[in-house]
C-alpha positions in Angstrom: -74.0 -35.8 -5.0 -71.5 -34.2 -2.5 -71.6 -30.4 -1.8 -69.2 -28.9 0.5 -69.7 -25.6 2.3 -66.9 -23.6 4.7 -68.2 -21.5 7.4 -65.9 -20.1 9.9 -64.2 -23.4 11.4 -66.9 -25.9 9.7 -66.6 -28.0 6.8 -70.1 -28.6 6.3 -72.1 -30.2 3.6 -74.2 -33.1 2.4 -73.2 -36.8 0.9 -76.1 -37.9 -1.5 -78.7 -36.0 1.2 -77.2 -36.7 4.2 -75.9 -34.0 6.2 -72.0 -34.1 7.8 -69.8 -31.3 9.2 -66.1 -31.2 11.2 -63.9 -29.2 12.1 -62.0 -27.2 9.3 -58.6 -29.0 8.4 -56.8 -26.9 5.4 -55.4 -30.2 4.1 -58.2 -32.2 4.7 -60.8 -29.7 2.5 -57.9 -30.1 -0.4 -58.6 -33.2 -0.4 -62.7 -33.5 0.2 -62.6 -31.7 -3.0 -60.3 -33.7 -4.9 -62.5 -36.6 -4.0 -66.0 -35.0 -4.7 -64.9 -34.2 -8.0 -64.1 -37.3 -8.5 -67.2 -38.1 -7.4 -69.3 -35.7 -9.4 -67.7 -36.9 -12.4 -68.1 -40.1 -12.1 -68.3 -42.3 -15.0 -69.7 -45.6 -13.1 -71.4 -46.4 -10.2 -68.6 -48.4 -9.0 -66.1 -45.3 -9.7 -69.2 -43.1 -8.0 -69.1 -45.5 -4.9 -65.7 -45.5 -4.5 -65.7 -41.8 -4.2 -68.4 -42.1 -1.7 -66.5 -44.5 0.6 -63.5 -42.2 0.6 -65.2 -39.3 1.2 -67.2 -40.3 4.2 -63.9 -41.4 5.9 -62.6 -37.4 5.6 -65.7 -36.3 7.0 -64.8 -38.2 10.3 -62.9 -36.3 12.6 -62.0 -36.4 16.6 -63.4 -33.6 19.4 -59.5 -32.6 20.2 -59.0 -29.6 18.7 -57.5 -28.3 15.3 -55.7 -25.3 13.8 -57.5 -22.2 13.0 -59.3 -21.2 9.4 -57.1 -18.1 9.5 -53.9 -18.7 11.8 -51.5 -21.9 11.9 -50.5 -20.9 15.2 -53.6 -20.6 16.6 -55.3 -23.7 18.1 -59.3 -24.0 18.8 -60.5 -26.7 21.4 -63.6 -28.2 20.1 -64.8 -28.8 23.5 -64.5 -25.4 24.8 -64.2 -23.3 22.1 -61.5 -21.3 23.6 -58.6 -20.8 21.2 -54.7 -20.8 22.1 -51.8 -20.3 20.9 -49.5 -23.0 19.3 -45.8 -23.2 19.2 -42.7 -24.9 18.8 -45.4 -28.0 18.6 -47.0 -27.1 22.5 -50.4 -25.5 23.0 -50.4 -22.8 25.4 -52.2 -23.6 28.7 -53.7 -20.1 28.6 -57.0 -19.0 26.2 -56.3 -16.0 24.2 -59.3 -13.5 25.2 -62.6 -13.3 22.8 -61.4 -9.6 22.0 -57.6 -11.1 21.1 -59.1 -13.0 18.5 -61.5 -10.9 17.0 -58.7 -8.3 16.7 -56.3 -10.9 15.1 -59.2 -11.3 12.7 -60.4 -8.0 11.8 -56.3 -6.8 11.4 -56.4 -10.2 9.0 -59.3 -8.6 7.2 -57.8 -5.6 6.5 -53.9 -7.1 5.5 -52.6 -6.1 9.2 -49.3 -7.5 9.9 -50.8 -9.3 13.2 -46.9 -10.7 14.2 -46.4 -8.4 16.6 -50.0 -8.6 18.5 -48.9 -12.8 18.5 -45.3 -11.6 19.9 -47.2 -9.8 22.4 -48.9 -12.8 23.9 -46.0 -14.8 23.9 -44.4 -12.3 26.7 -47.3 -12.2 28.6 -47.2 -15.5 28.9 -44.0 -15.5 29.9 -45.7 -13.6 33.4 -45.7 -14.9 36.7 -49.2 -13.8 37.7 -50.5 -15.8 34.6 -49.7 -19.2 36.8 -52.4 -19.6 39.6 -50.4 -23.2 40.2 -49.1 -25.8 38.3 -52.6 -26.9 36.9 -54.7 -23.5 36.7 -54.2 -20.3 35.2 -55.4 -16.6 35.7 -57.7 -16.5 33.0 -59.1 -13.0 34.1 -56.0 -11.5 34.2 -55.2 -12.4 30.6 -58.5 -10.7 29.7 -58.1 -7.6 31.3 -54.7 -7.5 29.9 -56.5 -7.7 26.5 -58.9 -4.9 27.2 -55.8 -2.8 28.1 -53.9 -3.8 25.1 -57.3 -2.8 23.3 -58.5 0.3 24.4 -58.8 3.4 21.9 -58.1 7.3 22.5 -59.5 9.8 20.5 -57.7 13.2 20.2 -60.7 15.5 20.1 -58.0 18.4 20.0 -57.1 16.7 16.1 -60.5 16.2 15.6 -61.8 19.8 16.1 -59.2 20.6 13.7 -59.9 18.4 10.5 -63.0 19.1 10.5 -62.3 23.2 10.9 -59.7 23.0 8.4 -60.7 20.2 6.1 -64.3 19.9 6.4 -64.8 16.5 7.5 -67.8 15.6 9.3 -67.8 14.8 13.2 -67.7 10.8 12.5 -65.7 10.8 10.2 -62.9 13.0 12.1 -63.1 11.3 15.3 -62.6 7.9 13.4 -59.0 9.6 12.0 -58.4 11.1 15.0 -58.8 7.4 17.3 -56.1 5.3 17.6 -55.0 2.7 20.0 -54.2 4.1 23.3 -51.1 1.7 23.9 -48.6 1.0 21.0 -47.3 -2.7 20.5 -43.7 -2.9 19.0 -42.5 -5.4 16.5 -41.1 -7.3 19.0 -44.2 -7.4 21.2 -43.7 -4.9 23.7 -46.5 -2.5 25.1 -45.3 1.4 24.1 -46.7 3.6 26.7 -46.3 6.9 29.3 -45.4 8.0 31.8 -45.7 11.5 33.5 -42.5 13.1 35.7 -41.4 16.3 37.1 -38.1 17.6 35.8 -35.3 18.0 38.6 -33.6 21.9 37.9 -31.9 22.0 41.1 -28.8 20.5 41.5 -26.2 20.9 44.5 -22.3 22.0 44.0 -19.1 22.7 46.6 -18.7 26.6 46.1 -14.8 28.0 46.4 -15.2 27.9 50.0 -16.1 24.2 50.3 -19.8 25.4 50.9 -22.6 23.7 49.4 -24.9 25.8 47.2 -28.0 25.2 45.4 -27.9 26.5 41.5 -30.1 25.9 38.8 -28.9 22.9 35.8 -30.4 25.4 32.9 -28.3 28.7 34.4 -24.9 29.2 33.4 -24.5 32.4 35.4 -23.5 34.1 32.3 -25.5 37.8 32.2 -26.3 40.0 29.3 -27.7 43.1 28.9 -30.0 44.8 26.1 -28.2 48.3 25.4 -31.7 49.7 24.5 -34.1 48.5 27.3 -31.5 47.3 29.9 -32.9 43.9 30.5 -30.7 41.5 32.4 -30.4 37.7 30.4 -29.1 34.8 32.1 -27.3 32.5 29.1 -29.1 28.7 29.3 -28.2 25.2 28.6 -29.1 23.4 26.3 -29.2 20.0 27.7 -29.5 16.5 26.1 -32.6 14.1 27.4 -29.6 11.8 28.9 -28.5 15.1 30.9 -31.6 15.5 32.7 -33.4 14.4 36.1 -36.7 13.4 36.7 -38.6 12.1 39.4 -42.7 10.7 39.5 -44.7 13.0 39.2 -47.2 12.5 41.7 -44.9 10.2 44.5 -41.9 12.1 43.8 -39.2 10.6 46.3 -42.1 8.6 48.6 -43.0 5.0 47.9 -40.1 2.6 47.4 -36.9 3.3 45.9 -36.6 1.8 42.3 -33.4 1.2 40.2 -32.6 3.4 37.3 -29.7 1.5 35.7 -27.4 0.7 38.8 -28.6 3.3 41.1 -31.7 3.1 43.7 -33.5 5.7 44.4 -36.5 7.8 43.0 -34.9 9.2 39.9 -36.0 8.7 36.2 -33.1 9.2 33.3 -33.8 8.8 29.4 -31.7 5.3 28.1 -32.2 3.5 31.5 -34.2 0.3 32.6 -36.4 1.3 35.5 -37.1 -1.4 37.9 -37.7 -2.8 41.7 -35.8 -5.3 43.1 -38.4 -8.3 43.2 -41.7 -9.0 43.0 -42.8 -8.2 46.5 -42.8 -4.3 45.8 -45.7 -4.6 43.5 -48.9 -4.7 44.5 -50.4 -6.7 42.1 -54.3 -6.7 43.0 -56.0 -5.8 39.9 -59.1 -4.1 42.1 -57.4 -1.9 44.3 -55.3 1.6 43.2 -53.0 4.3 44.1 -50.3 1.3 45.6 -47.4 0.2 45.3 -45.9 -0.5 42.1 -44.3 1.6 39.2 -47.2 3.0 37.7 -47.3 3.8 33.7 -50.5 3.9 31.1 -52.1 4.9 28.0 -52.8 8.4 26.5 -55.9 8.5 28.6 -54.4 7.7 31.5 -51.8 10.5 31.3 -54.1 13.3 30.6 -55.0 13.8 34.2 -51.1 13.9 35.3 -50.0 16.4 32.6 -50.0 19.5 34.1 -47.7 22.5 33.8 -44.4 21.9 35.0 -44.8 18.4 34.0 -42.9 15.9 31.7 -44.0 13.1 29.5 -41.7 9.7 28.4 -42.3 7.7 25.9 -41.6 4.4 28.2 -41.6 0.4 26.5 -42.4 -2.1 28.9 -42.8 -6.2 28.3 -46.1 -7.5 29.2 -44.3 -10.5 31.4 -43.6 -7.7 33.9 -47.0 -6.4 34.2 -48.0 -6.5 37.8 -51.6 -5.6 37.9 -54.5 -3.6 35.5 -56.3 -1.9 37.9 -57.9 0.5 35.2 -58.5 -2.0 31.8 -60.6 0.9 29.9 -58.6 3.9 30.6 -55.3 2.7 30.6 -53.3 2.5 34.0 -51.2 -0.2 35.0 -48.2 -1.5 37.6 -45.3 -3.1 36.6 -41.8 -4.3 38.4 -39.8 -2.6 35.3 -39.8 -0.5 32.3 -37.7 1.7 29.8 -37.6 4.9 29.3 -37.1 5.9 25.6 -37.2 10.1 25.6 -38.8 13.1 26.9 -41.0 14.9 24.7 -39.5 18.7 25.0 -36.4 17.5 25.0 -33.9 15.9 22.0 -32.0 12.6 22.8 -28.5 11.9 22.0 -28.9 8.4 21.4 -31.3 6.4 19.7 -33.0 4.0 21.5 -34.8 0.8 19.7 -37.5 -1.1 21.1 -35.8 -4.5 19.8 -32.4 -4.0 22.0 -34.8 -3.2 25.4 -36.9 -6.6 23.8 -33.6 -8.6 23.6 -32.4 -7.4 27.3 -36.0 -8.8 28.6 -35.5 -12.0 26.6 -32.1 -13.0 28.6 -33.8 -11.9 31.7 -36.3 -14.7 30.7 -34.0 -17.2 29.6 -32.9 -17.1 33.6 -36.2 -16.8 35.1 -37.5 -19.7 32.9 -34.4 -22.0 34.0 -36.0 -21.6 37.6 -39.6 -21.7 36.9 -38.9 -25.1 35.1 -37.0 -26.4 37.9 -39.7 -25.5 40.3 -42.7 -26.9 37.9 -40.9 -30.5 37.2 -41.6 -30.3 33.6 -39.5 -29.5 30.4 -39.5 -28.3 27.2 -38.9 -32.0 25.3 -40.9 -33.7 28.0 -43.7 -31.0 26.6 -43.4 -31.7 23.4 -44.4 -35.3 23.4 -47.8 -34.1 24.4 -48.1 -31.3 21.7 -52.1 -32.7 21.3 -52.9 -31.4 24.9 -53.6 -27.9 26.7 -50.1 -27.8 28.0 -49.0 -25.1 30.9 -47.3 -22.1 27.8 -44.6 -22.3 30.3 -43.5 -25.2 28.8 -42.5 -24.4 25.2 -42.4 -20.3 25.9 
């Protein structure tokens, strides 16, 4: 008798008493139950042996590695047990953190498009600090990129309110009111924050070819109230795109940065935010408060928001992460970074996460052409050894 039991990534069972097990193999469990019905069936013991012989050769299986019970991109290494991901035929040199793929499993549980989480892993990936050298990789880094990517914020403000309002119990209205404290985009970018103070002052040529100071929102326009004879000055109403910002805690100290073409210290809605190479970030994960631009999660920007204060909604692609020196509140350095709005204000253009996605994907399409060059190794050359933990640089 044959009896055939699935348990995670097991094929287990037992072939007239004796006990087998692999590795799970969707195509080979088709066919272990084709043959052990077969088997079961059987009509004579010569059609019963047959069976038998057939089936013992699918229980046979090599220590490599296979695909995953519930991802075809994901690959688990039998002798490790560290998954990775798989594609375009080439295993990524990288493991995906234990949290990673319990998160791909539980959002598979519950029918959570997990395409974006994958996307996600593929830019970081794509990130110089992931390659120690050409045979190692910064394993710790990828974890507490994880733990960033995971961490959860709970808005006891919401909270207070559902259960005031609606009667919901305390457990039940913090689970409502948690959510993950860093978005992911469709296209695998991390949506976060990031804190400013507004610029109000600008500087003009007056009619005497004297520079004065005035203020952006004043148009110098008075009114007066007939009744109570308060003055009004007229304001303007200005568009996100209109406005200035700088950091809100280094203001115009630390290095200059590029917003669009220009360097300096100013933050614009619709503009790529970034420093000029690598060497202005400091990317040690244990040490904080240098240089680097700085962005992070809801937590993180509670203890910047302060009155007077703006807030961006800002996307930024995981290959330009430069360091996670806070991986359970939320704070993190990067070389660049978009900013999408300001949260007082109204935008007058749309801006999608997929066109700043496709700007970083040409950057990598460059970077890559170098990083090959420098490694020796290419993409077809890869390919041929699709059965090995190859360096993600490879096929990414």
């Amino acid at each position: 008798m044959i009896v055939i039991n699935v348990t995670d990534n097991i094929i287990s069972g037992s072939l007239n008493g004796e006990v087998f097990a692999r590795t799970y193999d969707e195509k080979v469990l088709e066919e272990m139950n084709k043959v052990a019905e077969k088997a079961n069936n059987a009509q004579s013991v010569a059609e019963y042996k047959d069976a038998l012989d057939k089936f013992k050769k699918l229980t046979e299986f090599t220590l490599d590695g296979h695909l995953g019970t519930f991802h075809n991109d994901i690959f688990i290494d039998n002798k490790t047990g560290n998954y990775y991901l798989k594609v375009n035929g080439v295993i990524s040199s990288v493991p995906m953190p234990e949290a990673m793929v319990e998160r791909i499993k539980d959002s598979l549980d519950k029918k959570i498009d997990i395409s974006p989480l994958i996307k996600a892993w593929v830019r970081f990936l794509r990130n110089p600090k992931v390659r120690v050298d050409k045979n190692s990789v910064n394993s710790d880094f990828a974890k507490r990129f994880f733990n960033f990517v995971n961490i959860k914020y709970t808005n006891h403000d919401l909270a207070d309110k559902l259960m005031e309002e609606k009667g919901y119990s305390k457990e039940v209205a913090d689970k409502m009111a948690t959510t993950y404290s860093m978005k992911i985009t469709n296209e695998g970018l991390l949506a976060g924050f990031k804190v400013s103070k507004e610029i109000t002052k600008r500087y003009r040529l007056n009619d005497k070819g004297e520079k004065e100071q005035f203020d952006v929102y004043e148009t110098g326009k008075k009114s007066i109230d007939p009744i109570s004879g308060l003055i009004t000055t007229e304001k303007v109403e200005l568009l996100n795109e209109d406005r200035v910002f700088e950091p809100a805690v280094q203001g115009k100290s630390g290095d200059a940065f590029f917003c669009g073409e220009n360097e300096g210290h100013i933050i614009r809605v619709g503009q790529v935010h970034r420093l000029s190479d690598w060497s202005k970030v400091n990317c040690n994960d244990r040490v904080s408060c240098v240089p680097g631009l700085h962005i992070g999660g809801l937590d993180y920007i509670r203890g910047y928001q302060t009155s007077g204060t703006s807030t961006h909604n800002v996307f930024v692609d995981p290959a330009h992460i430069g360091a996670i020196p806070d991986d359970s509140t939320g704070a993190i350095r990067c070389i660049q970074y978009f900013v999408a709005d300001e949260f007082s204000g109204v935008n007058g253009s749309i801006y999608h996460s997929s066109k700043y996605a496709s700007q970083t994907d040409e950057q990598w399409k460059a970077e890559k052409e170098q990083i090959l060059k420098d490694y020796g190794v290419f993409q077809e050359e890869a390919a041929k050894n699709s059965k090995k933990i190859e360096d993600s640089l490879k096929s990414l």
